[in-house]
mmCIF file of the N, C-alpha and C atoms, coordinates in Angstrom:
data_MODEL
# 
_entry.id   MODEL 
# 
loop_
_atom_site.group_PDB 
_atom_site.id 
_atom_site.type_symbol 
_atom_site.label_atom_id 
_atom_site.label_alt_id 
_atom_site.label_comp_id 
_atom_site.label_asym_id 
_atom_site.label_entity_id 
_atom_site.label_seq_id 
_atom_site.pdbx_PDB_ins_code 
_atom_site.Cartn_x 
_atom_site.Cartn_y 
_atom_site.Cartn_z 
_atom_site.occupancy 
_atom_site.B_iso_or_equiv 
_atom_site.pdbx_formal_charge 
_atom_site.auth_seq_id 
_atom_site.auth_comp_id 
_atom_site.auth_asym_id 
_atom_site.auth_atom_id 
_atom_site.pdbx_PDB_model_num 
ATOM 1   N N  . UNK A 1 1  ? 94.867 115.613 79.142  1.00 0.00 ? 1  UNK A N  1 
ATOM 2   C CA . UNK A 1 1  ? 94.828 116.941 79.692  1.00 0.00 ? 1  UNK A CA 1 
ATOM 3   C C  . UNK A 1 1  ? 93.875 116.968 80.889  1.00 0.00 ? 1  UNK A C  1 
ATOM 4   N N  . UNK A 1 2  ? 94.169 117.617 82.209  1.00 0.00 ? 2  UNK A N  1 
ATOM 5   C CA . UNK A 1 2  ? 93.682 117.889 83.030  1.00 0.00 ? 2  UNK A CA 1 
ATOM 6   C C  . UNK A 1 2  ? 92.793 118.731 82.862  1.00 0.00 ? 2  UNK A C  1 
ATOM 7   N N  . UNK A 1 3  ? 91.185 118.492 82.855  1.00 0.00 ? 3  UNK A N  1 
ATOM 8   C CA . UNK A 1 3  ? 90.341 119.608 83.013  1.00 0.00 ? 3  UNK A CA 1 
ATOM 9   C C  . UNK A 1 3  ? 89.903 120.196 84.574  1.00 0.00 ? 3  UNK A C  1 
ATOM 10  N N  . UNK A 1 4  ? 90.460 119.457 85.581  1.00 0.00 ? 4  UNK A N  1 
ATOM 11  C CA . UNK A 1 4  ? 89.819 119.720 87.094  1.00 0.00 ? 4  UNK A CA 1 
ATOM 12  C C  . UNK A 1 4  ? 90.088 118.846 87.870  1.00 0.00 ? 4  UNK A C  1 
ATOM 13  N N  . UNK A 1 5  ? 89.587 119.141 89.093  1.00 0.00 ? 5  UNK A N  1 
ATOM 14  C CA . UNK A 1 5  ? 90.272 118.372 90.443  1.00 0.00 ? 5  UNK A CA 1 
ATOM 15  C C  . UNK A 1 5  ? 89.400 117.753 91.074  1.00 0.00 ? 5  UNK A C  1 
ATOM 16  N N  . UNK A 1 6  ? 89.133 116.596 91.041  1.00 0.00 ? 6  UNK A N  1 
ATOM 17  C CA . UNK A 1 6  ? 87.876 115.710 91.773  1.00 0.00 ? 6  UNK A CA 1 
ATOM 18  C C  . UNK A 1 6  ? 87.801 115.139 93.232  1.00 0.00 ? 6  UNK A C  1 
ATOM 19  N N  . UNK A 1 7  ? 86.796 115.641 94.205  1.00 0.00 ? 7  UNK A N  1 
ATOM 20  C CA . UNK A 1 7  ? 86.923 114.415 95.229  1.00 0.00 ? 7  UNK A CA 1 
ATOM 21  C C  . UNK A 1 7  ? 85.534 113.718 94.697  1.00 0.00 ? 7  UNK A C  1 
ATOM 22  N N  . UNK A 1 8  ? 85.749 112.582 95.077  1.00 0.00 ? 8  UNK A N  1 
ATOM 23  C CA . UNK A 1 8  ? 84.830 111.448 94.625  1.00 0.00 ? 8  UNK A CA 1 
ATOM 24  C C  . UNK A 1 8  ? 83.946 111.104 96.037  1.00 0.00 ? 8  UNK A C  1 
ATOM 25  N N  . UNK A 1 9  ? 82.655 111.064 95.906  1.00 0.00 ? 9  UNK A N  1 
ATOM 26  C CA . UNK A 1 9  ? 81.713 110.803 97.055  1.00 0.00 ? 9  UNK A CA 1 
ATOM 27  C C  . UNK A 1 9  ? 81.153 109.325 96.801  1.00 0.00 ? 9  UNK A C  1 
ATOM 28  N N  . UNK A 1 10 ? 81.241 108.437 97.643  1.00 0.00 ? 10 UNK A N  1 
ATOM 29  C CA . UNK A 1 10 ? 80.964 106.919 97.207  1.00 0.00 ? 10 UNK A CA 1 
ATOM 30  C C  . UNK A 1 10 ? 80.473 106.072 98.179  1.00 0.00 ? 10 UNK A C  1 
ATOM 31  N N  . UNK A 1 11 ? 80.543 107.412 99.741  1.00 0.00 ? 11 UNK A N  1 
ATOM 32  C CA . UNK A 1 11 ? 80.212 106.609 100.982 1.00 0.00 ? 11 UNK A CA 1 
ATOM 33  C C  . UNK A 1 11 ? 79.556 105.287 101.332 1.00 0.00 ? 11 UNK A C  1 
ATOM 34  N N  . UNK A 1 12 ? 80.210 103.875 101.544 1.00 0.00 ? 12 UNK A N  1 
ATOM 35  C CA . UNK A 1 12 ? 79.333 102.810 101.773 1.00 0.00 ? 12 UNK A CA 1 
ATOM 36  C C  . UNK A 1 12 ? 79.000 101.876 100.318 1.00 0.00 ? 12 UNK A C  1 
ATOM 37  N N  . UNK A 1 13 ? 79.705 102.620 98.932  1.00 0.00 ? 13 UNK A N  1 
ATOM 38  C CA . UNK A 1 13 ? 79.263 101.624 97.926  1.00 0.00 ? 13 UNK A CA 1 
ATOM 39  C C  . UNK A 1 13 ? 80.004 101.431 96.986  1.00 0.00 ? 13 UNK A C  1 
ATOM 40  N N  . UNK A 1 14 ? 81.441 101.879 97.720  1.00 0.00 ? 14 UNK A N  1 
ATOM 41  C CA . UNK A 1 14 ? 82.738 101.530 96.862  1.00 0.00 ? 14 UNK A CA 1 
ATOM 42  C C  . UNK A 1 14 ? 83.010 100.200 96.619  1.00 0.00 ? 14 UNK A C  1 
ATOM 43  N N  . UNK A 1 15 ? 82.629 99.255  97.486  1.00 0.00 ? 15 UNK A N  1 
ATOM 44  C CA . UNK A 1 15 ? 82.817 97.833  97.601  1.00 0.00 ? 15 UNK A CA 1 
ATOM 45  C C  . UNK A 1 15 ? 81.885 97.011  96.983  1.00 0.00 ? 15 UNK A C  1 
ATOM 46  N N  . UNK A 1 16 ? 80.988 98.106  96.063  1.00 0.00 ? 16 UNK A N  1 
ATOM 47  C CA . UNK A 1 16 ? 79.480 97.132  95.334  1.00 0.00 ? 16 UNK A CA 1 
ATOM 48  C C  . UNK A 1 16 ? 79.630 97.473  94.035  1.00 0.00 ? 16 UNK A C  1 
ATOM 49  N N  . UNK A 1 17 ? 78.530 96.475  92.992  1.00 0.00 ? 17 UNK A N  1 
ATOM 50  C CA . UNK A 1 17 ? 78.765 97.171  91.387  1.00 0.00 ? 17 UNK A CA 1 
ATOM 51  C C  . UNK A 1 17 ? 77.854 98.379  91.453  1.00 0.00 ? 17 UNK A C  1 
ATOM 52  N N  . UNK A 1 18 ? 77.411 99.272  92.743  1.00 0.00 ? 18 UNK A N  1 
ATOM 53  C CA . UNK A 1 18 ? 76.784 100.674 92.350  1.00 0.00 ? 18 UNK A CA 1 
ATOM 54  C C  . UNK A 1 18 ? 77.918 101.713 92.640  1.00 0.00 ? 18 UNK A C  1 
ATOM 55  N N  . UNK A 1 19 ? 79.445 101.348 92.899  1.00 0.00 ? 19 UNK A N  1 
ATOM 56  C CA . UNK A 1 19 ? 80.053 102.225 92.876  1.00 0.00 ? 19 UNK A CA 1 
ATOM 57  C C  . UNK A 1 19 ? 80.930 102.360 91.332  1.00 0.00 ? 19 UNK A C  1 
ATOM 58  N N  . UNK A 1 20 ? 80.305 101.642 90.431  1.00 0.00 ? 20 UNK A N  1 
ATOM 59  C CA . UNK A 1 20 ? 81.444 101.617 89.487  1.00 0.00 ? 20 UNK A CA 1 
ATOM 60  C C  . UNK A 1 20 ? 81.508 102.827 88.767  1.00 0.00 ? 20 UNK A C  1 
ATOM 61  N N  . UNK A 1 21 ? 81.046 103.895 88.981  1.00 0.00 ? 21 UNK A N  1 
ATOM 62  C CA . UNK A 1 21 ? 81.094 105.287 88.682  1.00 0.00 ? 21 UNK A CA 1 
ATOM 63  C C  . UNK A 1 21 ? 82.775 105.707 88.652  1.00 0.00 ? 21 UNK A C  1 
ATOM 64  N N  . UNK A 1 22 ? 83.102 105.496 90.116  1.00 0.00 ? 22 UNK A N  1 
ATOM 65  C CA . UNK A 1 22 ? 84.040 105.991 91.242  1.00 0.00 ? 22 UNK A CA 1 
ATOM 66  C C  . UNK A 1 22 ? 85.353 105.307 90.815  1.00 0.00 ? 22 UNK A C  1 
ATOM 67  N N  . UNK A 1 23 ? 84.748 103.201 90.711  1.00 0.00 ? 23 UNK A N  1 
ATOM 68  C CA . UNK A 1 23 ? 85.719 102.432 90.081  1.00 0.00 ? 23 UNK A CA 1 
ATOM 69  C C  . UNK A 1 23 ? 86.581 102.908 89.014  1.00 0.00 ? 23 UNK A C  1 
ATOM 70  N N  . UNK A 1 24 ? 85.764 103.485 87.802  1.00 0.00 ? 24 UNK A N  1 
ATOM 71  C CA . UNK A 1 24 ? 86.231 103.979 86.870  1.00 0.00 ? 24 UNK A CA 1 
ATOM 72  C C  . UNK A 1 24 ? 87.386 105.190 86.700  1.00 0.00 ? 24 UNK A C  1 
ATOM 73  N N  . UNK A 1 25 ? 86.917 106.146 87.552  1.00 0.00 ? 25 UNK A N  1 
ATOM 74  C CA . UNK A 1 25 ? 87.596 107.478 88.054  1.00 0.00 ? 25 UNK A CA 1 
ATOM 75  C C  . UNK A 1 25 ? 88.908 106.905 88.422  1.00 0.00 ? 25 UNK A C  1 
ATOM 76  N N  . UNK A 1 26 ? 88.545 106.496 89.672  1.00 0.00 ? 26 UNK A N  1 
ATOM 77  C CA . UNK A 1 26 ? 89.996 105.680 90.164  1.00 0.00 ? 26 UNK A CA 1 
ATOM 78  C C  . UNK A 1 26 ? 91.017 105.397 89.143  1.00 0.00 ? 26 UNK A C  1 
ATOM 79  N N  . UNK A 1 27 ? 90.185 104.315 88.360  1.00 0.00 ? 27 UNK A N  1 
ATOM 80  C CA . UNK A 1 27 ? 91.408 103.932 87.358  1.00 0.00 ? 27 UNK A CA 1 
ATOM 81  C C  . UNK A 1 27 ? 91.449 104.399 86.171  1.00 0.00 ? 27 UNK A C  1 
ATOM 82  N N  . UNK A 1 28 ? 90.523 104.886 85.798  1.00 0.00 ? 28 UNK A N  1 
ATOM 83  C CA . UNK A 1 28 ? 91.133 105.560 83.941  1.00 0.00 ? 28 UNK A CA 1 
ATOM 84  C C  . UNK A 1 28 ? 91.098 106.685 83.831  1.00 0.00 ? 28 UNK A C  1 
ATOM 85  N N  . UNK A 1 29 ? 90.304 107.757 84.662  1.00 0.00 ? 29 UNK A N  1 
ATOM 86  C CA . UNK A 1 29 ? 90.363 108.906 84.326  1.00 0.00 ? 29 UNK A CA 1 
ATOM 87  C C  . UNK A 1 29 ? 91.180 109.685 84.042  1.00 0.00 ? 29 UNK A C  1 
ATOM 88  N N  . UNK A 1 30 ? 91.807 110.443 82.699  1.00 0.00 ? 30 UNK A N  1 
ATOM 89  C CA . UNK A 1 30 ? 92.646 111.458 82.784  1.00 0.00 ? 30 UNK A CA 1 
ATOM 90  C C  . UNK A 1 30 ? 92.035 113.075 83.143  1.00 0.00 ? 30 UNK A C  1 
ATOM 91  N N  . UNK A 1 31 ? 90.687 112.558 82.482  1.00 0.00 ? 31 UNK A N  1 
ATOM 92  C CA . UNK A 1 31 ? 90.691 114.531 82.925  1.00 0.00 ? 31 UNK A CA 1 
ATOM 93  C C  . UNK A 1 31 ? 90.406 115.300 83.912  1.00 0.00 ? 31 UNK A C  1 
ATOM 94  N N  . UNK A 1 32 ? 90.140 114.459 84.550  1.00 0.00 ? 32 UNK A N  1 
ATOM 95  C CA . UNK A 1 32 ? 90.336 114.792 86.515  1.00 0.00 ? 32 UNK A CA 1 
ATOM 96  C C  . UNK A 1 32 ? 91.202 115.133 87.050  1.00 0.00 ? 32 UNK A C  1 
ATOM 97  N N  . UNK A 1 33 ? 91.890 115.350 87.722  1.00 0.00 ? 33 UNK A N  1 
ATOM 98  C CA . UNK A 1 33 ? 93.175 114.744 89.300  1.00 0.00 ? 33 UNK A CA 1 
ATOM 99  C C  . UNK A 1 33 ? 92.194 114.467 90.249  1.00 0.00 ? 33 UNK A C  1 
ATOM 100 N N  . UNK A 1 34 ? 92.318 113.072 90.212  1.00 0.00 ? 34 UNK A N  1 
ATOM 101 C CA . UNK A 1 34 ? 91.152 112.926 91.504  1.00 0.00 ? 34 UNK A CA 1 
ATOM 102 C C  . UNK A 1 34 ? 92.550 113.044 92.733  1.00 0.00 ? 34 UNK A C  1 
ATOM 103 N N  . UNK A 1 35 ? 91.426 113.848 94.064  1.00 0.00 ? 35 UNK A N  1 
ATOM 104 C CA . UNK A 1 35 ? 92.516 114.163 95.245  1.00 0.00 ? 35 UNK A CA 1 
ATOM 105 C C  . UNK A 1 35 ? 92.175 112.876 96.129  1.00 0.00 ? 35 UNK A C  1 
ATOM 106 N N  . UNK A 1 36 ? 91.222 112.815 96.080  1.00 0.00 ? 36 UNK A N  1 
ATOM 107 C CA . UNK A 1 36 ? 90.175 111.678 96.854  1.00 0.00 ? 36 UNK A CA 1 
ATOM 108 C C  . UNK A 1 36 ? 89.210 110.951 96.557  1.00 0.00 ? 36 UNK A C  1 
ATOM 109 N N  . UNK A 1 37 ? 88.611 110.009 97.807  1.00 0.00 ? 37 UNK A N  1 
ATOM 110 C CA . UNK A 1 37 ? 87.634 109.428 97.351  1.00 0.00 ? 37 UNK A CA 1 
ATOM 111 C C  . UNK A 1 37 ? 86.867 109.113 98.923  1.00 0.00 ? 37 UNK A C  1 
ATOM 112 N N  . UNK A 1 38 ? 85.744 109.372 99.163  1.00 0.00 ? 38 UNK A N  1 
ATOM 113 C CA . UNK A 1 38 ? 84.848 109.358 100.661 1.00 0.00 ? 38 UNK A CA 1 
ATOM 114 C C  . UNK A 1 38 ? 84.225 108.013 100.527 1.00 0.00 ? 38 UNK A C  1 
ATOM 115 N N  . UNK A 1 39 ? 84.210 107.223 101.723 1.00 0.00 ? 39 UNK A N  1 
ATOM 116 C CA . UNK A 1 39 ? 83.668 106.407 101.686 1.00 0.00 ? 39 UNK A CA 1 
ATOM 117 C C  . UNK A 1 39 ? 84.053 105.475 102.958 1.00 0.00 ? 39 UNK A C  1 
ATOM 118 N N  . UNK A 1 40 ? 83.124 106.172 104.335 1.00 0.00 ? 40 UNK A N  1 
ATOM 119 C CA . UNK A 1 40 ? 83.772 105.531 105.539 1.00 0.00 ? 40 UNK A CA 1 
ATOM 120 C C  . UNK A 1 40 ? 83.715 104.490 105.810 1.00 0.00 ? 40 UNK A C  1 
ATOM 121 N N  . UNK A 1 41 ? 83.707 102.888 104.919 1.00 0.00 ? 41 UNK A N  1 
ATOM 122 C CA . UNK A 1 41 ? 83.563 101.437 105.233 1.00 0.00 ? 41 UNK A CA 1 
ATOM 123 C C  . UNK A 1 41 ? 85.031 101.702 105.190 1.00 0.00 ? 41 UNK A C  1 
ATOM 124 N N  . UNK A 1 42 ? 86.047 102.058 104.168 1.00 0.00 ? 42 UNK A N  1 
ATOM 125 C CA . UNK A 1 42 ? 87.304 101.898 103.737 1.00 0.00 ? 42 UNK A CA 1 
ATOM 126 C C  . UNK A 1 42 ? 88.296 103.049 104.136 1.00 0.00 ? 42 UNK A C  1 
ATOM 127 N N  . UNK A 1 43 ? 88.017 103.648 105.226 1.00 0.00 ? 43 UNK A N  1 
ATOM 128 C CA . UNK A 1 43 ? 88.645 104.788 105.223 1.00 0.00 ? 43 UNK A CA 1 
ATOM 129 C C  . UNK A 1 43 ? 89.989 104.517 106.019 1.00 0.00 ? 43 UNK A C  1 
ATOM 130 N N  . UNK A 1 44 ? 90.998 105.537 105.095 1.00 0.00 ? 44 UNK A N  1 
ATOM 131 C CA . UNK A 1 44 ? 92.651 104.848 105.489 1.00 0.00 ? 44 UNK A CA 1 
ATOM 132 C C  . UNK A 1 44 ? 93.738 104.620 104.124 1.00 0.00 ? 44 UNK A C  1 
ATOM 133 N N  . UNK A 1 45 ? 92.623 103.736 103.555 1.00 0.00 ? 45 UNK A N  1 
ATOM 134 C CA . UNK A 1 45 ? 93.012 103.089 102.642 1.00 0.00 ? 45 UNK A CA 1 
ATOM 135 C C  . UNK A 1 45 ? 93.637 103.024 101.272 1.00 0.00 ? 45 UNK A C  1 
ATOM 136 N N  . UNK A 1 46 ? 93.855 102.907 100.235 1.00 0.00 ? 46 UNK A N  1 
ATOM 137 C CA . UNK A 1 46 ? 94.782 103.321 98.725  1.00 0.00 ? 46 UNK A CA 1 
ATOM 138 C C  . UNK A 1 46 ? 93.555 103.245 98.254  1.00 0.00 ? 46 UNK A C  1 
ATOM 139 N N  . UNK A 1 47 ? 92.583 103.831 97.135  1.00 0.00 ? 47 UNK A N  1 
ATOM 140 C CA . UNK A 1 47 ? 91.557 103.441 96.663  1.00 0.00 ? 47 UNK A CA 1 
ATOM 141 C C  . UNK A 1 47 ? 92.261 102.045 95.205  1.00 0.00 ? 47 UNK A C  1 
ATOM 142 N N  . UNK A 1 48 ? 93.427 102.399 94.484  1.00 0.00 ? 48 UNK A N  1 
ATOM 143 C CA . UNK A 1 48 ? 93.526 101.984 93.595  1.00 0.00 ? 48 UNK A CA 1 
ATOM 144 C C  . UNK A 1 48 ? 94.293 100.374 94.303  1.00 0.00 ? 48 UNK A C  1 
ATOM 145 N N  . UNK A 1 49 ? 94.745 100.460 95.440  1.00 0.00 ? 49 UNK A N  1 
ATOM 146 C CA . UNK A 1 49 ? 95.260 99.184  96.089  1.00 0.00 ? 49 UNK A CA 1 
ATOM 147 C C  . UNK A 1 49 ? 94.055 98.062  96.475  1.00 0.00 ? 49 UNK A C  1 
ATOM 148 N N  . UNK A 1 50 ? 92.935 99.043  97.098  1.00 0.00 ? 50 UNK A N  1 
ATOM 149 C CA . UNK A 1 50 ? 91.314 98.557  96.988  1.00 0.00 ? 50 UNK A CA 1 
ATOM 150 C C  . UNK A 1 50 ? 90.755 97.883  96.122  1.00 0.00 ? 50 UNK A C  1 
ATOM 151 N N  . UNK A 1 51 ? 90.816 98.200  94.644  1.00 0.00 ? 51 UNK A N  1 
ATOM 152 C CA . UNK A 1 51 ? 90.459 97.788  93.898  1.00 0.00 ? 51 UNK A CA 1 
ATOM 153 C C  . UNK A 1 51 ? 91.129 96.885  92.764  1.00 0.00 ? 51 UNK A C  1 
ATOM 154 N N  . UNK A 1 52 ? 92.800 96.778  92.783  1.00 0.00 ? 52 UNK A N  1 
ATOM 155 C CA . UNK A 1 52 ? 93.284 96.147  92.002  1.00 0.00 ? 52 UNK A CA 1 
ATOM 156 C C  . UNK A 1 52 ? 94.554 95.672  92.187  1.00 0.00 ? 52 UNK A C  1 
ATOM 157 N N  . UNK A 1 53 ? 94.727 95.951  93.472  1.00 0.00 ? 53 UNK A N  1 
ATOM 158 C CA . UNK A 1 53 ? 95.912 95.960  94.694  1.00 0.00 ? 53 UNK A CA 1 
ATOM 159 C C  . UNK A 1 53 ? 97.445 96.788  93.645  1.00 0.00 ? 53 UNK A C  1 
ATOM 160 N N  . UNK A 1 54 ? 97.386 97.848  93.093  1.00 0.00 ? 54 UNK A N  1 
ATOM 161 C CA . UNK A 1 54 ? 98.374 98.940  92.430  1.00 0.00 ? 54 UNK A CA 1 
ATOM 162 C C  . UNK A 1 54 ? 97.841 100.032 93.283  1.00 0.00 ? 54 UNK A C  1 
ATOM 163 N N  . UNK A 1 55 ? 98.919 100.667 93.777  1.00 0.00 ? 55 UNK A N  1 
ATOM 164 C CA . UNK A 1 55 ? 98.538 102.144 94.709  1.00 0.00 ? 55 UNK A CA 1 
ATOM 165 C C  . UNK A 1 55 ? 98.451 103.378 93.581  1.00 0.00 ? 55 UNK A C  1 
ATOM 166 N N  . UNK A 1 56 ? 97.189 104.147 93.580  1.00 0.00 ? 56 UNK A N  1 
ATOM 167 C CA . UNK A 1 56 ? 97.325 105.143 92.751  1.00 0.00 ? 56 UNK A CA 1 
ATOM 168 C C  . UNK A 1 56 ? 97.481 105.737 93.656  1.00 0.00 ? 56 UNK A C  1 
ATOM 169 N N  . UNK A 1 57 ? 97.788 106.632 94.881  1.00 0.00 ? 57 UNK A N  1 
ATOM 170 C CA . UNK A 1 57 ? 97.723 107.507 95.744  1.00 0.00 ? 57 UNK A CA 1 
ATOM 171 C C  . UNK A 1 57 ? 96.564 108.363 95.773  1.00 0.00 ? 57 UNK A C  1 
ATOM 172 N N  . UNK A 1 58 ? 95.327 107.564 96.058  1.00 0.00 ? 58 UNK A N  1 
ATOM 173 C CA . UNK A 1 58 ? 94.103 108.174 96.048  1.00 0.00 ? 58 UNK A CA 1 
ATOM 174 C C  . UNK A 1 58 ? 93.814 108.077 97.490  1.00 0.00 ? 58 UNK A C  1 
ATOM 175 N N  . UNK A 1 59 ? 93.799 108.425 98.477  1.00 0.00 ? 59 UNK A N  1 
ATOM 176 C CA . UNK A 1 59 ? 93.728 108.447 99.615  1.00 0.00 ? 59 UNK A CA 1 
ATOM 177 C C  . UNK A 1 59 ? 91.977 108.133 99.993  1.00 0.00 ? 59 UNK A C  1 
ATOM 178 N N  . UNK A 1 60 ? 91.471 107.158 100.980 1.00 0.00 ? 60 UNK A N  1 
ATOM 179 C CA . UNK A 1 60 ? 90.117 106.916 100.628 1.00 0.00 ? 60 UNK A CA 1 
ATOM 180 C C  . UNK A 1 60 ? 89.744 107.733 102.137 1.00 0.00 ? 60 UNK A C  1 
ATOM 181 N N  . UNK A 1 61 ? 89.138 108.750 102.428 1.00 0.00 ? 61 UNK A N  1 
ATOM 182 C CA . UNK A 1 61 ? 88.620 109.264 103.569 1.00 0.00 ? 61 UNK A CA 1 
ATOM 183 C C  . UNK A 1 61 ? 87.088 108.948 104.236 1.00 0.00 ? 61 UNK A C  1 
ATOM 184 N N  . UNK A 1 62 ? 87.098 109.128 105.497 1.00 0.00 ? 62 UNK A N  1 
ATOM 185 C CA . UNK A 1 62 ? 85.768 108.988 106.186 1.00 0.00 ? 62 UNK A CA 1 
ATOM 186 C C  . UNK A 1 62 ? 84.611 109.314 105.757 1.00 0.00 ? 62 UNK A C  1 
ATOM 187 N N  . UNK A 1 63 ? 84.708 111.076 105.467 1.00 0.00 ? 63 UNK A N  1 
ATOM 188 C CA . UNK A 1 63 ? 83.675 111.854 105.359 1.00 0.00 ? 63 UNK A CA 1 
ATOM 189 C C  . UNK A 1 63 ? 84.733 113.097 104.594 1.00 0.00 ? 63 UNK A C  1 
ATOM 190 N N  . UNK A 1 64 ? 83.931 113.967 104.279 1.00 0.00 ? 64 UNK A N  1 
ATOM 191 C CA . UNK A 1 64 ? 83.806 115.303 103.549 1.00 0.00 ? 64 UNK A CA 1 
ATOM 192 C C  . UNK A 1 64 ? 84.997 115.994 104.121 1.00 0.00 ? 64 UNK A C  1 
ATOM 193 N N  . UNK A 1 65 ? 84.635 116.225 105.027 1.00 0.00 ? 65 UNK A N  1 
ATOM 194 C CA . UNK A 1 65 ? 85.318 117.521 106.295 1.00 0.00 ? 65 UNK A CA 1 
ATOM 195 C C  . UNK A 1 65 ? 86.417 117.101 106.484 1.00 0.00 ? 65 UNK A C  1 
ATOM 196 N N  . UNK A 1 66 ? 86.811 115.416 106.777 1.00 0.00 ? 66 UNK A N  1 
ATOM 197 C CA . UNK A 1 66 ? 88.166 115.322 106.429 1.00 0.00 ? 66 UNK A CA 1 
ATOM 198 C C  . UNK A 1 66 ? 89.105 115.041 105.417 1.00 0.00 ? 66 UNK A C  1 
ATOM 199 N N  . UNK A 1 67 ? 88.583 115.025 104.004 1.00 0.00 ? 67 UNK A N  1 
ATOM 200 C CA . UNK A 1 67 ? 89.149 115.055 103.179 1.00 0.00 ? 67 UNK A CA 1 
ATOM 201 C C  . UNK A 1 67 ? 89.528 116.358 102.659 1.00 0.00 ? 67 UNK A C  1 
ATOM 202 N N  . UNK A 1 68 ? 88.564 117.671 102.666 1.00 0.00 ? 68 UNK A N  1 
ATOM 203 C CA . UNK A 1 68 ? 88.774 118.664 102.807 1.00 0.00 ? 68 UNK A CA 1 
ATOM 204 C C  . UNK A 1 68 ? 89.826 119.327 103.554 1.00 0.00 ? 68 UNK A C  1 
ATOM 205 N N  . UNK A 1 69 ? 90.424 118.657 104.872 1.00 0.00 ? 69 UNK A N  1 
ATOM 206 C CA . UNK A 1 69 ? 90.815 119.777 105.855 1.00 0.00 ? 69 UNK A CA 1 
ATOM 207 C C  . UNK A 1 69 ? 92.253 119.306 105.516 1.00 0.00 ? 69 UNK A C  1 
# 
């Protein structure tokens, strides 16, 4: 069950073991919908293709303002 809608803030440490917060979200979370995930080293990118090369359609953005807009 969906409890809420997540963007994920990870700027710069998606690619280290201090993002495994985010790692996790990405891949197991159900009670989220994550929309996104910030983090301008990777921005462009599939987050779940990032991490395990399977596309979850997590879209990985620059900054805030454009994941928002």
């Amino acid at each position: 069950m969906v409890d809420g809608v997540a963007l994920v803030y990870c700027d710069e440490f998606f690619d280290t073991i201090w993002g495994k917060t985010a790692h996790g979200l990405v891949r197991f979370t159900r009670r989220y919908e994550v929309v996104g995930l910030v983090d301008s080293k990777h921005t462009g990118e599939d987050a779940g293709m990032f991490l395990d090369g399977k596309p979850s359609g997590i879209l990985i953005y620059e900054d805030i303002d454009s994941a928002v807009s």
